[in-house]
C-alpha positions as CSV (number, residue, x, y, z in Angstrom):
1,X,137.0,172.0,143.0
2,X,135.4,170.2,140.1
3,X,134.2,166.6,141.0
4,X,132.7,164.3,138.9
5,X,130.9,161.4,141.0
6,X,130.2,158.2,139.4
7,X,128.7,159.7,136.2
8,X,127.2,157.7,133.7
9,X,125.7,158.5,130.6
10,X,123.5,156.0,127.6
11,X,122.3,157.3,124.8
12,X,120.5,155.2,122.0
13,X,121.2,152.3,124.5
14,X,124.5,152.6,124.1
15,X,126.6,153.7,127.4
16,X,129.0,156.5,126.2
17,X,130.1,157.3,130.0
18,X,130.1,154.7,132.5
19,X,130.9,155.6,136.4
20,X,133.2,158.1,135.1
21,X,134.9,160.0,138.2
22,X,137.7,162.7,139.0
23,X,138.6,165.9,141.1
24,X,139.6,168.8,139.2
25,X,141.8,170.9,141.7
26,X,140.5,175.1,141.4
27,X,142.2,176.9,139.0
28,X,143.2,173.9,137.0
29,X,143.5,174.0,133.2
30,X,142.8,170.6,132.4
31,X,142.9,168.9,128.6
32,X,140.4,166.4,128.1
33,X,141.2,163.5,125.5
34,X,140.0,160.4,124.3
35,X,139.3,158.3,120.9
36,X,137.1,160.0,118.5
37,X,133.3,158.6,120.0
38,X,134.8,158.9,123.0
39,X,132.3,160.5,125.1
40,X,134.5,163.4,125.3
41,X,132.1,166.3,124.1
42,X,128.9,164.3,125.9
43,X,131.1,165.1,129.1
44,X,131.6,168.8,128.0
45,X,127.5,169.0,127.4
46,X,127.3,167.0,131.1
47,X,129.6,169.7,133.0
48,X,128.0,172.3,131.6
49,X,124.8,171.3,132.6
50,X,122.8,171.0,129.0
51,X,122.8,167.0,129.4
52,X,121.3,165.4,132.5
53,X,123.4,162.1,133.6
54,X,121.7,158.9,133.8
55,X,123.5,158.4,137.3
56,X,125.9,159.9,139.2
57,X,126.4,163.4,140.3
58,X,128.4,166.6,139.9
59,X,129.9,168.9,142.3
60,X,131.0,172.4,142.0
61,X,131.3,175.7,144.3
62,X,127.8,177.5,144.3
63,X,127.3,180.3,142.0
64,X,130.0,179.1,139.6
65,X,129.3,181.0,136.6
66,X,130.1,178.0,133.5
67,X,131.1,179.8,130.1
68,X,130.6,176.8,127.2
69,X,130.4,177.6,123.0
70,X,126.9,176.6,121.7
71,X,126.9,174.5,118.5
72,X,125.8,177.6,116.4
73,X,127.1,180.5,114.8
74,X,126.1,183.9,116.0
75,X,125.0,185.5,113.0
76,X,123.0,188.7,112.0
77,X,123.0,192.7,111.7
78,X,125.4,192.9,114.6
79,X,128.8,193.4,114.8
80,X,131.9,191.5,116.2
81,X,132.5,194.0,119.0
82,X,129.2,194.4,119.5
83,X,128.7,190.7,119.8
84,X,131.4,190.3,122.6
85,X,130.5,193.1,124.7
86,X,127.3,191.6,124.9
87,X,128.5,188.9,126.2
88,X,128.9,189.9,129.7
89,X,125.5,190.2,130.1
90,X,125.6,191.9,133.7
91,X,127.6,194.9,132.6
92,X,124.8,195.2,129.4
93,X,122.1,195.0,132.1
94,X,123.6,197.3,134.3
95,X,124.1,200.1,131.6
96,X,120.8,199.6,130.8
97,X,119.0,199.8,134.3
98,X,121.3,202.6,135.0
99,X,119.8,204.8,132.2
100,X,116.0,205.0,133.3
101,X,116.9,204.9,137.1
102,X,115.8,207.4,139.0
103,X,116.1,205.9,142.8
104,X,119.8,206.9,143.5
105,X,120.5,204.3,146.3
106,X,119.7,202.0,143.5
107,X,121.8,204.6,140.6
108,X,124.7,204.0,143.4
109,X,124.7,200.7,143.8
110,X,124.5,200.3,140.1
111,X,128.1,202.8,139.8
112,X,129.7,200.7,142.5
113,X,128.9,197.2,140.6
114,X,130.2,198.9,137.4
115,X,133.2,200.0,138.8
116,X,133.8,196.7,140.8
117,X,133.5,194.4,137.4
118,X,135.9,197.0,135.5
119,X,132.7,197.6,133.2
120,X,134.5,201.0,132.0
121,X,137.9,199.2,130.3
122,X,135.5,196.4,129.1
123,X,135.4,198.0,125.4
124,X,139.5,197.8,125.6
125,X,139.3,194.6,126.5
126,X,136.7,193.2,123.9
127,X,139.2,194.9,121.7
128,X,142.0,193.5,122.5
129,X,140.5,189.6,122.2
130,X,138.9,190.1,118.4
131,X,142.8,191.2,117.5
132,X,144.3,188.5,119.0
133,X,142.0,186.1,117.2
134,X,142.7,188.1,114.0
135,X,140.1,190.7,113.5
136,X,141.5,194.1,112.7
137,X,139.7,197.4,113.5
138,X,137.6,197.3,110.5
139,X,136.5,193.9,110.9
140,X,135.3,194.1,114.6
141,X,132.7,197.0,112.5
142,X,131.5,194.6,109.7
143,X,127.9,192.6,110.1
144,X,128.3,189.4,111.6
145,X,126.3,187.6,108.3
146,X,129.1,189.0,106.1
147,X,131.5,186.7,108.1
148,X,131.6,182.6,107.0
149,X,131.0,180.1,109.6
150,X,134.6,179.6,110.1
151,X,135.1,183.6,111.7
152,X,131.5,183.8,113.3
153,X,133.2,180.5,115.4
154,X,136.0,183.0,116.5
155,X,133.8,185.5,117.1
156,X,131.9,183.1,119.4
157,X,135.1,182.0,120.7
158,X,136.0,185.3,121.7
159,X,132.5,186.2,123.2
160,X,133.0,183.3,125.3
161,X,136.5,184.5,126.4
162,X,135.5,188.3,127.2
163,X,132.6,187.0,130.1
164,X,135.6,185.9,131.9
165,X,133.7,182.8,133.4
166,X,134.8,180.7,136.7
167,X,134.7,177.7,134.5
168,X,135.6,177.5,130.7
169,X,134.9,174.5,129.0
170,X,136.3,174.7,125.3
171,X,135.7,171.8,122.6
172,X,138.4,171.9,119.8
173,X,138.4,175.4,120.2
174,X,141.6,175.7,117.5
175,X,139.2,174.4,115.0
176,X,138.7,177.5,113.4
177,X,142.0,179.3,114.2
178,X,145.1,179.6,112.1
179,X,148.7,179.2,113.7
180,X,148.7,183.0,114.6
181,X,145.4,183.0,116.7
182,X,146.4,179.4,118.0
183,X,149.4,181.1,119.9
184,X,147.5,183.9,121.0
185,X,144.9,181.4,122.4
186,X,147.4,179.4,124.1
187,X,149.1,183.0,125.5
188,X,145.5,183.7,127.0
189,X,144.5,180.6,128.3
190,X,148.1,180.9,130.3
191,X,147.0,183.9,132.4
192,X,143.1,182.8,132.5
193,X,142.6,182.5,136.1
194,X,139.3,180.5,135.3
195,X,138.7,176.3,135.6
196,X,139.8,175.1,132.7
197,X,138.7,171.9,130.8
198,X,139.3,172.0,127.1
199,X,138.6,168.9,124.5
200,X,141.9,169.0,122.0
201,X,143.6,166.8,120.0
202,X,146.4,169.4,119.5
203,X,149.7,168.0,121.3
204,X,151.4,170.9,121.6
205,X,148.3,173.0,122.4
206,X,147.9,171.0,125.4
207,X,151.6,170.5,126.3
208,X,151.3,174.5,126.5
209,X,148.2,175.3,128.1
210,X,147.1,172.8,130.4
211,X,148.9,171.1,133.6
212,X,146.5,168.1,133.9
213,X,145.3,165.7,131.5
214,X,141.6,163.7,131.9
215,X,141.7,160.5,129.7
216,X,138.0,158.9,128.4
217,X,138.2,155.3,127.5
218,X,136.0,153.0,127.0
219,X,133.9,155.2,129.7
220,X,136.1,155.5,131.9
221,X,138.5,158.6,133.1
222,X,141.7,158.9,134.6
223,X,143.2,162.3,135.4
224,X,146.6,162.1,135.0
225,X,149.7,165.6,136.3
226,X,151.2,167.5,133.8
227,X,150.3,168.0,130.0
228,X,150.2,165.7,127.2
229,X,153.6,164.6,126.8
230,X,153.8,163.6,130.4
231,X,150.5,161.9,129.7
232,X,152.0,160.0,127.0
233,X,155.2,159.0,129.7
234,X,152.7,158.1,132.2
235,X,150.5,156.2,130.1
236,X,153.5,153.9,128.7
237,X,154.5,153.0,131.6
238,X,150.9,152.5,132.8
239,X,150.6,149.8,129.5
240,X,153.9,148.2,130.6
241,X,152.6,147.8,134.4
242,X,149.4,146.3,132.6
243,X,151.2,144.1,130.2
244,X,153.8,142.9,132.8
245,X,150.6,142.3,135.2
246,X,148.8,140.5,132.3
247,X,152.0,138.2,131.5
248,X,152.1,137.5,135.4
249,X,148.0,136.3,136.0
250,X,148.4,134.5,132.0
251,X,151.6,132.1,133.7
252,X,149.1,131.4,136.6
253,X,145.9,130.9,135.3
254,X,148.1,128.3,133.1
255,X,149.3,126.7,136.2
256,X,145.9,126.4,137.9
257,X,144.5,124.9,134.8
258,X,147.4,122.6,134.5
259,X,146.8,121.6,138.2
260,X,143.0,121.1,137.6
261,X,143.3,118.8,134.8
262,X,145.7,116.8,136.4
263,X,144.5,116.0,140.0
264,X,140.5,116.6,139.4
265,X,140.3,112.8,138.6
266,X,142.6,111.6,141.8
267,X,140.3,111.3,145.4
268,X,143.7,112.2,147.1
269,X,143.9,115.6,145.5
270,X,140.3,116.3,143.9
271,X,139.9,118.6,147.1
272,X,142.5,120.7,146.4
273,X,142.0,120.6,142.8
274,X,138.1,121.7,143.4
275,X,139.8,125.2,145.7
276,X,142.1,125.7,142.7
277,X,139.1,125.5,140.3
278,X,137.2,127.9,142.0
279,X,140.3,130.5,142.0
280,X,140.2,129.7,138.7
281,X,136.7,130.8,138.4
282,X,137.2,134.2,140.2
283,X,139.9,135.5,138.8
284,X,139.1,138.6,136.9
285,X,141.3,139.0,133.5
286,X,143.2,142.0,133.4
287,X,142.3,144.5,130.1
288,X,144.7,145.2,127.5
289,X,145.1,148.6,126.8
290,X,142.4,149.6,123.9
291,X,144.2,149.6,120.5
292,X,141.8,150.4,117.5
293,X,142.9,148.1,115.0
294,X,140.6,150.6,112.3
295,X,143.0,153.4,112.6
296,X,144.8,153.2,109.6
297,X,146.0,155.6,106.9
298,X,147.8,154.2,103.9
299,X,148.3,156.4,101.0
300,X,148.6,154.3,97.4
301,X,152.0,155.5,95.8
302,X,152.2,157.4,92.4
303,X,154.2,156.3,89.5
304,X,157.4,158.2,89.0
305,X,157.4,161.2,87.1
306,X,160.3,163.9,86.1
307,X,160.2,166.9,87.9
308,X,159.5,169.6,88.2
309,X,155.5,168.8,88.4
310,X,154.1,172.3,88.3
311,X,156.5,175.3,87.7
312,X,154.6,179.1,89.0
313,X,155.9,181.8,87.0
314,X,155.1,185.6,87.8
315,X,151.2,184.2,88.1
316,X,148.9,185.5,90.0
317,X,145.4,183.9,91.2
318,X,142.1,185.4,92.3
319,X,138.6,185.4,91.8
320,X,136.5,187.0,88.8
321,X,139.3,189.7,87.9
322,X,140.8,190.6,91.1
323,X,144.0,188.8,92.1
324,X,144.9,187.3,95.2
325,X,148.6,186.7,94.8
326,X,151.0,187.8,92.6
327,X,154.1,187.2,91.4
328,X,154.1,183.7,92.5
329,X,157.1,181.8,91.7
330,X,157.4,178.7,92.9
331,X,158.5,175.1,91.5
332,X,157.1,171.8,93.3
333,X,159.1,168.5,92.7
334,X,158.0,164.5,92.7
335,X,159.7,164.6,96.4
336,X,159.0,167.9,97.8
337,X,157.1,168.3,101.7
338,X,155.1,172.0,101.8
339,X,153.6,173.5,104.3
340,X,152.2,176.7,103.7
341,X,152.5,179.5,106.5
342,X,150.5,182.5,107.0
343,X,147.0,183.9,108.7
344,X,143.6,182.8,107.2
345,X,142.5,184.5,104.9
346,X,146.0,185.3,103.1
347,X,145.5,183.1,100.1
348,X,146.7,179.6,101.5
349,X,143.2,178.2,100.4
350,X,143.4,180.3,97.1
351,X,147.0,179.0,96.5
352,X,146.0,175.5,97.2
353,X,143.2,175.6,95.1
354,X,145.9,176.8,91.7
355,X,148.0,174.0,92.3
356,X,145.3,171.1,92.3
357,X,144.1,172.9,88.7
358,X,140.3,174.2,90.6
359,X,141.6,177.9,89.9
360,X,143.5,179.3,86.6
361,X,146.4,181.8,86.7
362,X,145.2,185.7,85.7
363,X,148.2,186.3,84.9
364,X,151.9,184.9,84.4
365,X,152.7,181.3,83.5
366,X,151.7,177.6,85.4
367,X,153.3,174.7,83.6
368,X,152.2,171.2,85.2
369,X,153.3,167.6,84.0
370,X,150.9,166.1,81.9
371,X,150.6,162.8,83.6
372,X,150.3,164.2,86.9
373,X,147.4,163.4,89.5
374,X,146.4,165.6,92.5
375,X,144.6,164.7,95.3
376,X,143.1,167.5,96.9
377,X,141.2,166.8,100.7
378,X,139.3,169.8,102.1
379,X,136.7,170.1,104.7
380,X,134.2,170.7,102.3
381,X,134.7,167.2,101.4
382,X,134.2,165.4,104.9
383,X,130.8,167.7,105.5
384,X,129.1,166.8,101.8
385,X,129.3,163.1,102.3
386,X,126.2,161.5,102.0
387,X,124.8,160.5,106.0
388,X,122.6,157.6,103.8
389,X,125.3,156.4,102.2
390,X,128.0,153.9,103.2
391,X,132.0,153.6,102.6
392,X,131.4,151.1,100.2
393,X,128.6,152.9,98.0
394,X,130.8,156.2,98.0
395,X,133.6,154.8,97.1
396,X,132.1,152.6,94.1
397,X,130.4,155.7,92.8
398,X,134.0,157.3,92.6
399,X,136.3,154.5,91.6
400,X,134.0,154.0,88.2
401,X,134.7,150.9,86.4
402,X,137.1,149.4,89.3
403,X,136.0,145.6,90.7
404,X,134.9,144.9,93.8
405,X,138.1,143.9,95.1
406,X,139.7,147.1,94.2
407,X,136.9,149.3,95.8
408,X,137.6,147.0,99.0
409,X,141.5,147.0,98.9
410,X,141.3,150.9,98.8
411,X,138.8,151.5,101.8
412,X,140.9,148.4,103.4
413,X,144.0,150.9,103.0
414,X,141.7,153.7,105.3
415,X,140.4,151.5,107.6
416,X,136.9,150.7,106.4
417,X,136.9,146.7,106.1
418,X,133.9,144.1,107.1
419,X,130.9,145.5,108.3
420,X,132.8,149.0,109.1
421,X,132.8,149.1,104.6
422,X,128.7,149.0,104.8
423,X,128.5,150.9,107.4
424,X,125.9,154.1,107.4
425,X,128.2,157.1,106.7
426,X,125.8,159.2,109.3
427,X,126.4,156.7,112.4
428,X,130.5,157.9,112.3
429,X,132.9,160.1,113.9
430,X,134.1,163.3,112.1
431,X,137.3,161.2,112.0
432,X,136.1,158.2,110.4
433,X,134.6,160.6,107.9
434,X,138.1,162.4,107.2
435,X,139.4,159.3,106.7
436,X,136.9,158.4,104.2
437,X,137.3,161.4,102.8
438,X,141.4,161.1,102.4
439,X,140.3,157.3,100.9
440,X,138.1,159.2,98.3
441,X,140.7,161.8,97.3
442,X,143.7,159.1,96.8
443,X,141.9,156.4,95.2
444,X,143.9,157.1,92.1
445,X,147.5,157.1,93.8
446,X,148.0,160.7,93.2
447,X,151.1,162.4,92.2
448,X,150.5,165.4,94.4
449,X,148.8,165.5,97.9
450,X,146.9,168.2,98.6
451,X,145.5,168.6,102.3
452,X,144.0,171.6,104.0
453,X,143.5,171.2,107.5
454,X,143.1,167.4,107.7
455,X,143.6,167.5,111.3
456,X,140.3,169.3,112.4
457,X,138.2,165.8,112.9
458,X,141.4,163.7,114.5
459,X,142.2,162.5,117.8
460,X,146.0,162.8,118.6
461,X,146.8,158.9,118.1
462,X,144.5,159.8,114.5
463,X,147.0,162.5,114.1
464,X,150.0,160.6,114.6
465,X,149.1,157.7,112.1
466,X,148.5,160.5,109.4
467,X,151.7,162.1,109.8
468,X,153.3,158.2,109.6
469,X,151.7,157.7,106.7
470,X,152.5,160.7,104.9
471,X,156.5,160.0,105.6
472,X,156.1,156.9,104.0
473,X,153.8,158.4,101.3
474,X,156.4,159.0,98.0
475,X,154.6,161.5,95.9
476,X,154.8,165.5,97.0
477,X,152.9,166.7,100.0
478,X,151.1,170.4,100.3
479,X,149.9,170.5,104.0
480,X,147.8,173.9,105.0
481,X,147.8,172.9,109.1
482,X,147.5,174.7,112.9
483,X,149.2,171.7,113.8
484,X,152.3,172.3,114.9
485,X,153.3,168.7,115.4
486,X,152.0,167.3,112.3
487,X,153.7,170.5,109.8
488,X,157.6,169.7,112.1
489,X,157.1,166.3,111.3
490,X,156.0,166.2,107.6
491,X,157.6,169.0,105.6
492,X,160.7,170.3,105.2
493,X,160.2,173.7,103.0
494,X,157.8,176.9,104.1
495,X,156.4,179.0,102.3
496,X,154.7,181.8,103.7
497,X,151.6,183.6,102.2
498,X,151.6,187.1,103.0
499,X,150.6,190.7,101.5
500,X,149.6,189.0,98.0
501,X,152.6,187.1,97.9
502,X,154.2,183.5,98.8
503,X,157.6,183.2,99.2
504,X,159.8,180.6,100.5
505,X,160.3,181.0,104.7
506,X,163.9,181.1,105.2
507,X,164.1,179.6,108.6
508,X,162.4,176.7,110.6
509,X,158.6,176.6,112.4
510,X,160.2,177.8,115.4
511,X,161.7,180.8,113.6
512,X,158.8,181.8,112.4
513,X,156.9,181.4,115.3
514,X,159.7,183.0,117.4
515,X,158.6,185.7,114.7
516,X,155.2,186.0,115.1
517,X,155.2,186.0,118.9
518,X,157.4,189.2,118.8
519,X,155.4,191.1,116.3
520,X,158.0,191.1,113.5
521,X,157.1,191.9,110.1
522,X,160.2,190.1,108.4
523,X,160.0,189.5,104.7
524,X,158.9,186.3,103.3
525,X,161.7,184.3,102.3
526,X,165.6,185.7,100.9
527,X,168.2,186.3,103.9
528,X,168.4,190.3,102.9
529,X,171.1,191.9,103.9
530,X,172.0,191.6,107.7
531,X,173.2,194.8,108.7
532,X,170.2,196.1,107.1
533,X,168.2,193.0,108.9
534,X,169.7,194.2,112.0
535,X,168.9,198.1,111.6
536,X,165.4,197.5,110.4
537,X,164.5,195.3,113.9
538,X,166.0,198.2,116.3
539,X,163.7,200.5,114.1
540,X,160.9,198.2,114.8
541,X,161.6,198.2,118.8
542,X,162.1,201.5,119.0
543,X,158.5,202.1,117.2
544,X,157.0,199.4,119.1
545,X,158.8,201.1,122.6
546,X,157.2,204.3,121.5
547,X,153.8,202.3,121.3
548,X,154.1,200.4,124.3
549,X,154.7,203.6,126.2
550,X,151.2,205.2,124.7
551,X,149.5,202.2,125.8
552,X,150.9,202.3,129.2
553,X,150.4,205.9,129.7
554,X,146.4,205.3,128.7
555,X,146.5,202.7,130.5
556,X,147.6,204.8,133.8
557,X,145.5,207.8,132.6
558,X,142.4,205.7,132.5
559,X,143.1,204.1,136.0
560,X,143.8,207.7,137.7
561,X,140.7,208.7,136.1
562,X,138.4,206.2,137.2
563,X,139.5,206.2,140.8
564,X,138.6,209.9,140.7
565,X,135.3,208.8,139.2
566,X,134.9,206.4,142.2
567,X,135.4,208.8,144.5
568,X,133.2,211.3,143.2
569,X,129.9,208.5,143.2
570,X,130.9,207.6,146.8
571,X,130.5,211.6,147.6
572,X,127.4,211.3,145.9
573,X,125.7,208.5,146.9
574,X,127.5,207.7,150.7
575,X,128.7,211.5,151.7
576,X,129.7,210.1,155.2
577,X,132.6,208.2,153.4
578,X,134.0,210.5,151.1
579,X,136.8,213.0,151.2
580,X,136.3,215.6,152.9
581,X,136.9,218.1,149.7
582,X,134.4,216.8,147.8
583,X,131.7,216.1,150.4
584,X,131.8,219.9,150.2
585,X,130.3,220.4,147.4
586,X,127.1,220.0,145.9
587,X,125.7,217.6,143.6
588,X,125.2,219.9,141.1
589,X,128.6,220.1,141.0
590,X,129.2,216.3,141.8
591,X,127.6,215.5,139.1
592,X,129.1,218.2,136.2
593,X,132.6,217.0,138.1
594,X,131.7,213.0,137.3
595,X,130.4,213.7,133.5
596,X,133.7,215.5,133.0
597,X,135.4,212.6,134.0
598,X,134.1,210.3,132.4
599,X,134.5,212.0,129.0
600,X,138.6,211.8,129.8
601,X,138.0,208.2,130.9
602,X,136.3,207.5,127.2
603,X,139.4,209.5,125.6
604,X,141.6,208.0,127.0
605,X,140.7,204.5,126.7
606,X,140.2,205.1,122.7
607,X,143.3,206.3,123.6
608,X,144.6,203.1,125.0
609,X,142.5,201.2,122.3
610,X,144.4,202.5,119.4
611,X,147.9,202.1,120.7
612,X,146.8,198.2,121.6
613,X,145.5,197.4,118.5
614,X,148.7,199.4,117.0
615,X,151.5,197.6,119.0
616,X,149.1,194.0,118.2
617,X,149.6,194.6,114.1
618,X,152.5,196.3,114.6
């Protein structure tokens, strides 16, 4: 049990947490959410212990081991899989001890702690994580600097997974994911028998993962069964009870006024009108639900234009002289919604960056309309805004000759009006910067909107305004998003962006995630031929039976191994309590009989390894 008592939380002089309290039931995967500013990474830092409350305490069992992401990268000479096996730092210190140890009570006890934490299958394991959040064999052997920020988060990520800890806290840990990791995430975090508390604005992340949801507002929490769409049920009917409440003590505070003001003068009644006053007095005014009146999103419409806008044909993009994609043919219209599919590192990015003009074909033909304007929003763009600066300055810099009341209608559109327009850039949330950002990019009323992953600094109720926006938003839409939600609700063609190639996805989200989940490698767009369809995927099962039976037979292999192992150190080290046979002999042989074993163990667990990763990218 997880109980937060009363804690409370100022920093700058401002209270971000105030008497905040709940009991998280063991075993719980709990989503925390709240308005960006919130407080909701301040109570991540609390739990985990790196922020001291100004008041108020937290309970938890004794001994709980806490696993929490630190704010930088892991970088340097080492490797992914080195990096995660690492991070269980008790088997690393065990192996270590156990190498110069020459006291065999303590060698024994060292075998028996190995064995008990499964230290043996741990490189399996590590494996097994880095694939699921899309590093392949050779990029679990790369150098950690030769990753960008983006993968040394996963790797991070996944480090954090492997230590298996009783509590995982996890803030926006999809931040860095594509849609394939993001359901392998959600998959783990399902059999994680850890505490869970995880900071996410994703709504169907946490309607998958997590069976309570902890609400921060205005400092407050409320822990509420069941994941976020129950949250959404409960809250709405929580707002009606309010509103209904609030009607009720409005009608009565009118009648005690009206009763005051019409029998304080009279000596007959001035008694009772003196009680009523002081009812009056006490009665405490029930809050309105908090609605931010700032969260806005209104995107200028372009002027018409003939389609097509840009027409691909055979092109192919890249950088210096070696292409990306190839034979891209693709046609966008005025009225066209399109989400692009695929892992990172594909080409979405590179794709994206073609259509807005920032890259030039190699090869092939790209026709666009003249007249057209594109507004591309990146991340790139939320993290180089000047911290000095203010709304108002940024966006008279890029609107150059506009007036004044231009500059201000446009930020007006995002949000950014009165003193929030002058405000100091620095002093925002990430999602007051995005929007600035999406202001910045659209100033001109584009023709085509560009947006790769504009959901990373967004609460949900953030997330929800965008995607209303953007269906009232007339010009064409390219979305690259993990969010689920936002990509069902915006567009209605996929493309997918796979082997050097995009192709239209002939099928819906849930056909291509239906896909992914069961390892399929069907083409990128065109139906095909069914029959042919059909044979290819009992092909694929078969192969992927074949594989699933080499891992399982490792698997087995590895366990019947290592419980011979076990029984060999408890011959050596505790002879009263070991079989009979083997007490029999002596530890000459013990020992020649143990390092036997464990060179089978380590075959067969590459073994193991190799049919894992196979049946994963399979």
């Amino acid at each position: 049990m997880l109980n937060l008592n009363g804690i409370t939380v100022r920093l700058g002089g401002r209270t971000i947490l105030d008497s905040a309290s709940a009991a998280l039931p063991p075993g719980s995967r709990v989503g925390l959410i709240g308005r960006n500013g919130a407080g909701k990474s301040t109570m991540v830092r609390v739990i985990a212990g790196l922020l001291e409350p100004d008041d108020g305490t937290l309970d938890m069992p004794r001994g709980a081991r806490i696993g929490y992401i630190a704010q930088e990268a892991p970088a340097g000479d080492s490797t992914p899989f080195e990096t995660v096996l690492a991070a269980d730092t008790e088997r690393a210190a065990l192996f270590a001890e156990a190498e110069g140890c020459e006291d065999m009570d303590r060698l024994g006890d060292i075998h028996e702690r190995l064995i008990a934490i499964d230290a043996h299958a741990a490189p399996a394991r590590a494996a097994r994580i880095l694939v699921g959040l899309g590093f392949d064999e050779e990029a679990q052997q790369r150098p950690l600097d030769s990753f960008s920020g983006g993968w040394k988060m996963r790797v991070a990520l996944a480090a954090l997974l492997f230590s298996q800890p009783d509590l995982l806290l996890l803030d926006e840990p999809s931040n860095h994911l594509d849609l394939e990791a993001v359901m392998w995430l959600e998959d783990f975090l399902k059999s994680c028998r850890a505490t869970i508390v995880v900071v996410s604005h994703e709504r169907d992340f946490l309607n998958n993962v997590v069976d309570h949801i902890l609400h921060l507002q205005g400092g407050k929490t409320t822990l509420y069964v069941g994941g976020y769409d129950a949250f959404e049920r409960q809250r709405a009917e929580r707002m009606a009870q309010l509103a209904a409440a609030k009607a009720n003590q409005e009608a009565q505070r009118a009648k005690l006024q009206d009763y005051v003001a019409r029998n304080s003068a009279r000596a007959s009644t001035a008694k009772q009108a003196q009680s009523r006053a002081k009812m009056l007095a006490k009665m405490q005014p029930i809050a309105e639900m908090a609605n931010d009146p700032t969260l806005s999103f209104d995107f200028p419409n372009p002027t018409e234009l003939r389609p097509p806008l840009i027409t691909l044909d055979h092109a192919s993009v890249g950088y210096g002289d070696t292409p990306i994609l190839s034979r891209l043919n693709l046609r966008l219209d005025p009225d066209d919604r399109i989400a692009l599919l695929g892992r990172n590192g594909n080409g979405k990015t590179t794709l994206a960056r073609l259509l807005a003009a920032q890259l030039a074909p190699l090869d092939g033909h790209m026709s666009a309309t003249g007249k057209m304007k594109v507004g591309y929003f990146t991340q790139y763009q939320v993290e180089e805004l000047d911290p000095d600066d203010t709304p108002l300055a940024h966006m008279t810099r890029t609107m150059t000759g506009a007036t004044p009341a231009a500059v201000r209608a446009q930020l007006g559109r995002f949000g950014f009006s009165g003193d929030r327009a002058t405000a100091r850039v620095g002093t925002m949330s990430g999602g007051e910067r995005a929007r600035l950002a999406l202001a910045l990019v659209t100033r001109e009323a584009p023709h085509l909107l560009i947006l790769d992953e504009p959901t990373n600094h967004l609460d949900v109720d953030a997330r929800e305004a965008l995607v209303q926006a953007l269906n009232a938003y007339t010009g064409a839409v390219l979305l690259v998003s993990h969010d689920r939600h936002m990509v069902e609700l915006t567009a209605d063609r996929l493309v997918l962006v796979d082997k050097g190639q995009a192709r239209e996805f002939d099928g819906t989200l849930d056909d291509y995630i239906a896909m992914v989940l069961a390892g399929e490698g069907k083409p990128a767009g065109g139906k095909g031929n069914k029959k042919d369809d059909r044979r290819a995927a009992a092909e694929r099962r078969e192969a992927d039976k074949a594989l699933k039976k080499r891992a399982r037979d490792a698997e087995a292999e590895v366990a019947k191994l290592t419980e011979e192992r076990s029984a060999i150190d408890r011959a050596m080290f505790d002879p009263s309590s070991a079989d009979p046979k083997l007490s029999k002999l002596t530890m000459t042989d013990l020992m020649k009989r143990r390092a036997e074993l464990s060179e089978r163990i380590e075959a067969a667990e590459a073994l193991w390894l190799e049919a894992s990763a196979a049946l994963e990218t399979a």
